[in-house]
C-alpha positions as CSV (number, residue, x, y, z in Angstrom):
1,X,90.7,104.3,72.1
2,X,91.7,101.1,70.7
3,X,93.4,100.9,67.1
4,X,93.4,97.9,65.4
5,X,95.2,97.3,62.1
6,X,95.0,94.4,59.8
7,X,97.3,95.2,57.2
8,X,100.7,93.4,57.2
9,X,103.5,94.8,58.5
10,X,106.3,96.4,56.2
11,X,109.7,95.1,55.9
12,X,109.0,92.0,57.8
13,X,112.5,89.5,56.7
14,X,112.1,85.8,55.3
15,X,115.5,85.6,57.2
16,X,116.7,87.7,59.5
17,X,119.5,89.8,58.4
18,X,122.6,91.4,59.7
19,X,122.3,95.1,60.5
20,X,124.0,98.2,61.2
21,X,125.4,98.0,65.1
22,X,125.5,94.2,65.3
23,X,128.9,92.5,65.6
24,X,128.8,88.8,65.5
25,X,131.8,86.9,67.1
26,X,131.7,83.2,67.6
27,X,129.0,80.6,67.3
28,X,128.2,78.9,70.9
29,X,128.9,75.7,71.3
30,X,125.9,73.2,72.1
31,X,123.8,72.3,74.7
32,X,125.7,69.9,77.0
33,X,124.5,66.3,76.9
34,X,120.8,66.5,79.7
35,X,121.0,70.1,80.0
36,X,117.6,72.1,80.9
37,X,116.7,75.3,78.8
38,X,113.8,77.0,78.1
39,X,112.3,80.5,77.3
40,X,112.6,84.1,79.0
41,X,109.4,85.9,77.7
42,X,108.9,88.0,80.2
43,X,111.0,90.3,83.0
44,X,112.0,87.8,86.1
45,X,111.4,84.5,83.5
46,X,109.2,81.7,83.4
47,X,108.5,81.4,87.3
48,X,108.0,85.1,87.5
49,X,110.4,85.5,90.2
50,X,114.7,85.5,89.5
51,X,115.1,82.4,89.8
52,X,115.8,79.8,86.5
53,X,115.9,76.0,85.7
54,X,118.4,76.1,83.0
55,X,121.7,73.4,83.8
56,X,124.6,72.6,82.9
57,X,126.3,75.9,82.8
58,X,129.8,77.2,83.0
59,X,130.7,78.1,86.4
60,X,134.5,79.2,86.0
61,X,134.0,82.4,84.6
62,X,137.2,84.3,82.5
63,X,138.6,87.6,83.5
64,X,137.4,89.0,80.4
65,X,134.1,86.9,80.6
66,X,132.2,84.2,79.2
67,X,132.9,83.8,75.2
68,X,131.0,86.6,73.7
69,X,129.0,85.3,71.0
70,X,127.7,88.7,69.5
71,X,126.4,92.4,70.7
72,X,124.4,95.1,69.2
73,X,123.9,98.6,70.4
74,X,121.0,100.0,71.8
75,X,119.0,102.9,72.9
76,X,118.5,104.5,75.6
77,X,116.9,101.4,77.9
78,X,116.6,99.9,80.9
79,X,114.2,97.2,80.1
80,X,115.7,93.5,80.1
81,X,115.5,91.7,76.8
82,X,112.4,88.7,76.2
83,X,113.1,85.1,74.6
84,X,110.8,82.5,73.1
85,X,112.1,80.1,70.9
86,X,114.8,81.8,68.4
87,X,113.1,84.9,68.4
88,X,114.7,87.9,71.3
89,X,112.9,91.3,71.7
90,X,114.8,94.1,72.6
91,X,112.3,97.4,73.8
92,X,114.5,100.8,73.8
93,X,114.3,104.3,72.4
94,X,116.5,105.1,69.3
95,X,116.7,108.7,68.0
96,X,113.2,109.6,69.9
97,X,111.2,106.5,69.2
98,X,110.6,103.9,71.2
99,X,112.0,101.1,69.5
100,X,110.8,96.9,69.6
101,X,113.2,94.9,67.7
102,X,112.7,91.6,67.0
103,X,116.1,89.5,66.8
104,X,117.4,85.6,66.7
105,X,119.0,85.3,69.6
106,X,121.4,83.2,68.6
107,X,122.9,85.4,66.7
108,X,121.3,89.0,67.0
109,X,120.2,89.0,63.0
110,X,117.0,91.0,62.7
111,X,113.7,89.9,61.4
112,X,111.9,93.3,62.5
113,X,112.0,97.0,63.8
114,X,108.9,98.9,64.3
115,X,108.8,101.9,66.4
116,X,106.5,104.7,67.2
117,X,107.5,109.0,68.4
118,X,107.9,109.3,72.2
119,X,108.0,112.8,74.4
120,X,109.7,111.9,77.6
121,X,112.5,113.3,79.0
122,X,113.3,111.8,82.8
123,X,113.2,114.6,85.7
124,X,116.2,113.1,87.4
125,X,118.6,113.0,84.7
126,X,118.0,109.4,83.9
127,X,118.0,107.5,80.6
128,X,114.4,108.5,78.8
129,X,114.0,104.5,77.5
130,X,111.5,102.2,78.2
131,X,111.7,100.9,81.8
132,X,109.5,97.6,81.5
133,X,110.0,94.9,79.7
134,X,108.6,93.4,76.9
135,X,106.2,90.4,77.6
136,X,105.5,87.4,75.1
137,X,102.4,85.5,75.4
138,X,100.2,83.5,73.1
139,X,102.0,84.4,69.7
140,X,102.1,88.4,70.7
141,X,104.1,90.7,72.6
142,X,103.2,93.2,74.6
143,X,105.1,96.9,75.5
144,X,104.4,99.6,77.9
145,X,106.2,102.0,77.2
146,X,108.0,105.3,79.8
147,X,105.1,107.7,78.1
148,X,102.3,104.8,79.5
149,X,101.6,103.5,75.6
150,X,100.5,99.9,75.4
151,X,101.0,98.2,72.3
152,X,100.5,94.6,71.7
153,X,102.0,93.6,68.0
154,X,102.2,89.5,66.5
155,X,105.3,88.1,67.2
156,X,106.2,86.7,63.9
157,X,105.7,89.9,62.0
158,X,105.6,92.8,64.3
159,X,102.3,93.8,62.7
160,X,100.2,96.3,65.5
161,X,96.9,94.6,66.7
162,X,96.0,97.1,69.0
163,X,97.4,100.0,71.4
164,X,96.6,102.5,74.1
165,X,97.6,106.1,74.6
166,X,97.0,105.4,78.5
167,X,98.3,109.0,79.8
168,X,95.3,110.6,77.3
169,X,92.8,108.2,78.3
170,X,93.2,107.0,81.2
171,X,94.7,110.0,82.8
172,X,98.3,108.4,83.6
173,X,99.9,111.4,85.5
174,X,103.7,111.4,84.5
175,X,105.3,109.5,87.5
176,X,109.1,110.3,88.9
177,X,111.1,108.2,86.6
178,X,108.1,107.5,83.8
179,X,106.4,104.3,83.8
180,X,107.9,101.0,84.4
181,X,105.8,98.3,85.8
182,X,106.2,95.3,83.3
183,X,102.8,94.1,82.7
184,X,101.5,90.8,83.9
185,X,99.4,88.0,81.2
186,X,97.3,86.0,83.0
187,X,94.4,83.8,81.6
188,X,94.5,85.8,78.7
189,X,94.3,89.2,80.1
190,X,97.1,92.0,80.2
191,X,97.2,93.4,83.8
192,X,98.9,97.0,83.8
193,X,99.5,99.0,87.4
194,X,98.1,102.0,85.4
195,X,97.6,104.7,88.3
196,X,95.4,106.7,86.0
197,X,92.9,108.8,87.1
198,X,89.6,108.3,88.6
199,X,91.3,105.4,91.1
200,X,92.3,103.4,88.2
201,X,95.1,101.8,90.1
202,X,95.4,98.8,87.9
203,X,93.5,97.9,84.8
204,X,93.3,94.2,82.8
205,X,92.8,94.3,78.9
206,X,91.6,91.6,76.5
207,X,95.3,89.7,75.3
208,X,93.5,89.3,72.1
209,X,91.2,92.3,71.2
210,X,92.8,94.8,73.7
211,X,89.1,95.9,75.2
212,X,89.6,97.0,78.8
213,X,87.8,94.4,80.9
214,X,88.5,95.1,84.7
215,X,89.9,97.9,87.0
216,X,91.0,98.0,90.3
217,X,89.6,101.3,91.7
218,X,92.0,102.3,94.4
219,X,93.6,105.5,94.8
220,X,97.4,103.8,95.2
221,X,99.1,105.6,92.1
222,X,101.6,103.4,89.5
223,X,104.9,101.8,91.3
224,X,108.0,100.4,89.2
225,X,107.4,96.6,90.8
226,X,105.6,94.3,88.4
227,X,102.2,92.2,89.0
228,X,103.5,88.7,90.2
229,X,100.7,86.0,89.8
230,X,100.2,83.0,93.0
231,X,97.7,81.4,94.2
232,X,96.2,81.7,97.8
233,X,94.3,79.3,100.0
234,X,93.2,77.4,96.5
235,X,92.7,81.0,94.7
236,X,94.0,82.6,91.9
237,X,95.5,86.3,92.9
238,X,97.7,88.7,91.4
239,X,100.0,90.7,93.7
240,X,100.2,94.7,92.7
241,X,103.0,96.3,94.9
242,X,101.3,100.2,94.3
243,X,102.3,103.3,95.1
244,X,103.0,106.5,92.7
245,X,103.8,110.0,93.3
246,X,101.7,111.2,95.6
247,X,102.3,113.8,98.9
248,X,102.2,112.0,101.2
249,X,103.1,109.4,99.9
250,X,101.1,106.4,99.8
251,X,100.9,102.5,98.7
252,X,101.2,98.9,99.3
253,X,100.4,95.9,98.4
254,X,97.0,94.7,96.6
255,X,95.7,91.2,96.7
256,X,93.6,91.0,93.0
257,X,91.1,88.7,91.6
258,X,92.6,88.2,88.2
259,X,88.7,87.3,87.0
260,X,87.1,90.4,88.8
261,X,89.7,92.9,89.0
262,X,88.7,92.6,92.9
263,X,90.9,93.7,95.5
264,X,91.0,92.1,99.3
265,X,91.5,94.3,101.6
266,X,95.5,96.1,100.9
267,X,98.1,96.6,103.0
268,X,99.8,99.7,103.4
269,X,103.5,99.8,102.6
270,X,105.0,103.2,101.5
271,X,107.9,105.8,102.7
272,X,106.7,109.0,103.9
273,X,109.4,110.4,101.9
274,X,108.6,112.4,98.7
275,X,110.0,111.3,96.5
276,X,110.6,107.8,97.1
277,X,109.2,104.3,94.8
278,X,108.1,100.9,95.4
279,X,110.0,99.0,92.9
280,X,111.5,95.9,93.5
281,X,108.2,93.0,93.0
282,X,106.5,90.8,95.9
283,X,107.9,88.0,96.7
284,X,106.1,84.4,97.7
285,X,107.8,82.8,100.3
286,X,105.9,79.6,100.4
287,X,102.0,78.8,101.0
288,X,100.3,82.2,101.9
289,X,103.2,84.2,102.6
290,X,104.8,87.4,100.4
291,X,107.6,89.4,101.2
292,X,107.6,93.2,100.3
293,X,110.3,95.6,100.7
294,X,111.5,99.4,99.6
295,X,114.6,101.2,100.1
296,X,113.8,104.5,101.7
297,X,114.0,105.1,105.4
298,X,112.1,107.3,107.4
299,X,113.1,108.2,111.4
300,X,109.9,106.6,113.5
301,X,108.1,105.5,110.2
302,X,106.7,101.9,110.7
303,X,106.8,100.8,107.0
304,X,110.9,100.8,107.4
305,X,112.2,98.0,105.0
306,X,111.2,94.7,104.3
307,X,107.4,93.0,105.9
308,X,106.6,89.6,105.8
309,X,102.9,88.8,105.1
310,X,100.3,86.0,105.5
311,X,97.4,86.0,104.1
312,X,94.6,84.4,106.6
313,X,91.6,82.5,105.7
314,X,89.3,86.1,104.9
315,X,92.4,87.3,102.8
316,X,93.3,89.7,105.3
317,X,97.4,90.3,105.2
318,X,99.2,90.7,108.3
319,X,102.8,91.1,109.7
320,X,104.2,88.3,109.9
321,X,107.8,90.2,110.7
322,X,109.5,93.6,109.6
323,X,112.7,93.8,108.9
324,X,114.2,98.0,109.0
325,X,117.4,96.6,107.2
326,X,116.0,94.7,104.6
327,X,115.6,97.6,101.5
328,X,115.7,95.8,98.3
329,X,115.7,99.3,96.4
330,X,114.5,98.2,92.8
331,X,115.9,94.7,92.4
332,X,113.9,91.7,93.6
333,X,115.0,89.4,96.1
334,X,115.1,86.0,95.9
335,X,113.9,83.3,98.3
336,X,115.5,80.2,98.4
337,X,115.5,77.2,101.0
338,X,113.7,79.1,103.8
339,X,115.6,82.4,103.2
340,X,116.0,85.7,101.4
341,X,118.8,87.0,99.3
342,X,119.1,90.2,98.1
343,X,121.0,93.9,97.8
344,X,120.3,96.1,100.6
345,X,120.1,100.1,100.5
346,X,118.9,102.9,98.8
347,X,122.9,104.5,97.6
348,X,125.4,102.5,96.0
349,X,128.0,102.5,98.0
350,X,125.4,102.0,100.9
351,X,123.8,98.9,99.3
352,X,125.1,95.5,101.1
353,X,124.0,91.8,100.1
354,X,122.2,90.3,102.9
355,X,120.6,87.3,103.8
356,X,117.8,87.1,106.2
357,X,115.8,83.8,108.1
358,X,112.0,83.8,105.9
359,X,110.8,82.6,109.0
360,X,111.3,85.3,111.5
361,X,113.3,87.9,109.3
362,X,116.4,87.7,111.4
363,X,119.7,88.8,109.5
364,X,122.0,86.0,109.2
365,X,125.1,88.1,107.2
366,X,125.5,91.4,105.3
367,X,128.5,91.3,102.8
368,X,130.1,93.9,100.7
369,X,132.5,92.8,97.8
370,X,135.5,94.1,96.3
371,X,137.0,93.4,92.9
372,X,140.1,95.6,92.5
373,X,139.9,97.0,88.5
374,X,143.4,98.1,87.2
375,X,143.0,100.8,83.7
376,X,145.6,100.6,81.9
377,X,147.1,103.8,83.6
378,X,148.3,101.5,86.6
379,X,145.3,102.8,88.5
380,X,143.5,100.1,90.9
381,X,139.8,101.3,91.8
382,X,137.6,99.4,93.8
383,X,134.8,97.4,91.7
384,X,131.5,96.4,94.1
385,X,128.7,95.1,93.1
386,X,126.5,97.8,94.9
387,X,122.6,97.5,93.7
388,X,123.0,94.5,91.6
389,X,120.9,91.5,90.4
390,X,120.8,87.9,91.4
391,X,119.6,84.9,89.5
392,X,119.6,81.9,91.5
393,X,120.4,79.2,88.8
394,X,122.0,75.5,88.8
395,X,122.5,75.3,91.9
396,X,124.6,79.1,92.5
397,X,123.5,82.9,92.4
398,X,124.6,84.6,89.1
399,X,124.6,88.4,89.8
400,X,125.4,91.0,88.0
401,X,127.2,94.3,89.7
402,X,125.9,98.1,89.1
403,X,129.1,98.7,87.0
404,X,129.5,95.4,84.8
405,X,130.9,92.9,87.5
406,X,129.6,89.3,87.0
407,X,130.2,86.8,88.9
408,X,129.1,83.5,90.2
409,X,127.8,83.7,94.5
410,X,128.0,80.4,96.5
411,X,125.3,81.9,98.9
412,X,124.1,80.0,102.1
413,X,122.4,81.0,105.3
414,X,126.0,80.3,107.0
415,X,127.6,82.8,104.4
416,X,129.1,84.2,101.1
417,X,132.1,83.4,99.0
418,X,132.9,84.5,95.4
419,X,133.0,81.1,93.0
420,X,134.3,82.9,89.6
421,X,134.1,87.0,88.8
422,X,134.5,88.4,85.7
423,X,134.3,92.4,84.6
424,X,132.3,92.3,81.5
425,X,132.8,96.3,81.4
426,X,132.9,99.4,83.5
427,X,129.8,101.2,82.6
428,X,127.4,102.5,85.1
429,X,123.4,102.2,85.8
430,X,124.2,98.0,85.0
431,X,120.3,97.7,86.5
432,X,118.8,95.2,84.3
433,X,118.2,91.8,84.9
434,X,120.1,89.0,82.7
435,X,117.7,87.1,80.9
436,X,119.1,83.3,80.6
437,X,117.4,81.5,78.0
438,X,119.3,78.1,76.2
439,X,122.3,78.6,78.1
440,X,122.9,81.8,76.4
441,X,122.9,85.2,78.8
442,X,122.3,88.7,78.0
443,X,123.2,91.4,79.4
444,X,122.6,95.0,79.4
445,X,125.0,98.0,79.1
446,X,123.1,100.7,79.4
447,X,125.7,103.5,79.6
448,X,129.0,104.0,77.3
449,X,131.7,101.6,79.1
450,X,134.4,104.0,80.4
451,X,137.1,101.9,79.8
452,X,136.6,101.2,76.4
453,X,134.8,104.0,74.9
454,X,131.9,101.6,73.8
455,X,128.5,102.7,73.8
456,X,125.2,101.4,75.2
457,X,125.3,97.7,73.9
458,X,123.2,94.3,74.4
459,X,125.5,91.2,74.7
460,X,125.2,87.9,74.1
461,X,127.2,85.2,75.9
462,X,127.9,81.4,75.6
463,X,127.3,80.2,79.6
464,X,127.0,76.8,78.0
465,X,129.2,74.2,80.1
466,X,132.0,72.0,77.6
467,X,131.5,68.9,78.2
């Protein structure tokens, strides 16, 4: 059922205004002189993969970090924050609602808050928040939220122009961690992996009206890796990494006609394991060639790790390569210069960064870092970076640890060296992507920092170089 409402939304701000759980701290200081900057409306940016054309930023972090310019506490949320313009949306649950504020980034003033009752509570012992992030596109913003509800609302004033209730009517079983593919706009359509019933593996609705117009009829259920869009020997496709919770365990990859809702022929990628997820997204590796990869290993399974595909002139994937000890868990590599970069392993302390030849998937390093943390008892703990996030941006990697550790990576197929660390804060779950939009970065506690007491916050920070 689609519901569509035309009456304006309440409490919509001239101004945005300060509000309770912001604390502003210091204006950045401008753009340097040439810089590039630009938008983040959606999870993974502008070139839907982690990589960013922003310049000109500062490269020599603090120990304490990058000038904080302001933070706000949040829900319960792992979904990374969307930018266009001055205007930042921030999707998380507050007090059992899932929650889409809409904020200047520059300084984390509100303009909006509209939110709606949720009933989720994760089997694992997770956070219950949104998962995916919200997605900006032609003046609207979309949501999906953990409970599989699709709402699209106007950008300027929040105001609801239509929604789905997709568990009740598509039949979106309640996956292992909830739902948390971002959604995908493409030529005016929002592509969801839905997994609903009746092999409604991945739908497409009207960006305007919110009318279904396609599904992909597959039996592959809902994954946590979001639709990446490329084009194919002169064809527009969408890649849908699939796979729910099933016994046994099924899902791979999906080649989809973004007009048709058409899939070529898929390619099976999945751990036998139950449970296990697909999560981290596809990645293209140049003309006609995607990289998948999982964490889970199986003895004498052939879908260990990482596969390179081509597609060949009928659409048709095959191996290109596998690589056993290439399992991106849920954060997605990134290919650079004729190689992959990325955190290998399904545990923390497990997880490695690695880099591997795109060519013939041979491992050229595996690197595990240390950054000794001292509390102000005189204890020293080791600080890794374990499953965190890479950006590759202005010419270096920005990652983010699993427990607040940012730093800048001077990553090369010869090797790895540390540029500039910082810890931002000792909280764990540190999952989430950075978004990087104007030179400003923000970042995502999502648990109560352990050294400080604090509790779930978003953070703002001035990476702008000084000139």
């Amino acid at each position: 059922m689609i519901l569509t409402v035309f009456l304006s939304a309440a409490a919509v701000a001239a101004e945005p205004a300060a509000w309770e759980g912001l604390t502003f701290h210091k204006a950045a200081g401008p753009l340097a002189a040439g810089a590039r900057a630009g938008d983040w409306p959606r999870f993974l940016g502008l070139e839907d993969r982690p990589v960013s054309a922003e310049t000109k930023l500062n490269h020599e972090l603090p120990a304490g970090g990058p000038p904080l310019v302001w933070e706000c506490e949040k829900g319960e949320s792992y979904a990374s924050p969307a930018i266009v313009g001055e205007r930042l949306l921030l999707f998380h649950n507050t007090g059992g609602k899932e929650t889409l504020d809409c904020l200047e980034a520059a300084t984390g003033k509100r303009w909006w808050r509209e939110s709606y009752a949720v009933d989720y509570r994760d089997d694992f012992g997770y956070g219950s928040g949104p998962r995916a992030a919200p997605v900006v596109s032609g003046g609207k913003v979309v949501t999906f939220g953990v409970a599989s509800r699709l709402v699209c609302r106007e950008l300027e004033t929040g105001k609801l122009l239509w929604e789905h209730d997709c568990e009740k009517e598509y039949e979106v079983p309640k996956y292992f961690f909830g739902s948390g593919a971002t959604p995908l706009v493409v030529d005016g359509l929002v592509v969801v992996n839905l997994g609903g019933g009746g092999e409604r593996c991945v739908a497409a609705f009207d960006l305007g009206s919110g009318e279904l117009k396609w599904t992909t009829k597959h039996e592959w259920g809902q994954s946590y890796a979001s639709p990446i869009p490329w084009e194919v020997r002169g064809e527009k496709r969408v890649l849908v990494f699939a796979g729910g919770k099933s016994e046994p365990s099924t899902g791979g990859l999906l080649n989809i006609d973004p007009a048709t809702g058409v899939t070529d022929e898929p390619f099976f990628w999945r751990a036998r394991r139950y449970p296990s997820v697909n999560a981290a997204s596809p990645v293209v590796c140049g003309p006609g060639r995607v990289f998948i990869t999982h964490a889970y290993v199986d003895r004498d399974s052939p879908c260990n790790g990482g596969v390179m595909l081509e597609a060949g002139p009928d659409m048709k994937f095959a191996a290109v390569w596998k690589a056993e000890d290439f399992r991106a868990h849920w954060t997605t590599p990134v290919y650079h210069e004729g190689h992959l970069y990325g955190f290998s392993g399904e545990k923390d302390r497990q997880c490695e960064l690695v880099c591997h030849a795109a060519s013939d998937g041979a491992r050229k390093w595996a690197r595990r870092f240390d950054f000794p943390l001292k509390y102000p008892t005189g204890e020293e703990i080791p600080m890794g970076l374990f499953r965190g996030s890479l950006l590759r941006v202005d010419g270096s990697f920005l990652c983010l640890g699993e427990w607040g550790t940012l730093c800048w990576l001077d990553l090369k197929p010869e090797g790895a060296k540390v540029e500039s660390s910082a810890q931002l804060f000792v909280a764990t779950q540190s999952w989430t992507l950075p978004a990087l939009s104007r030179g400003l970065l923000y970042v995502s506690q999502n648990e109560p920092d352990r050294q400080t007491g604090k509790p779930s916050r978003l953070l703002c920070y001035d990476l702008r170089a000084r000139e």
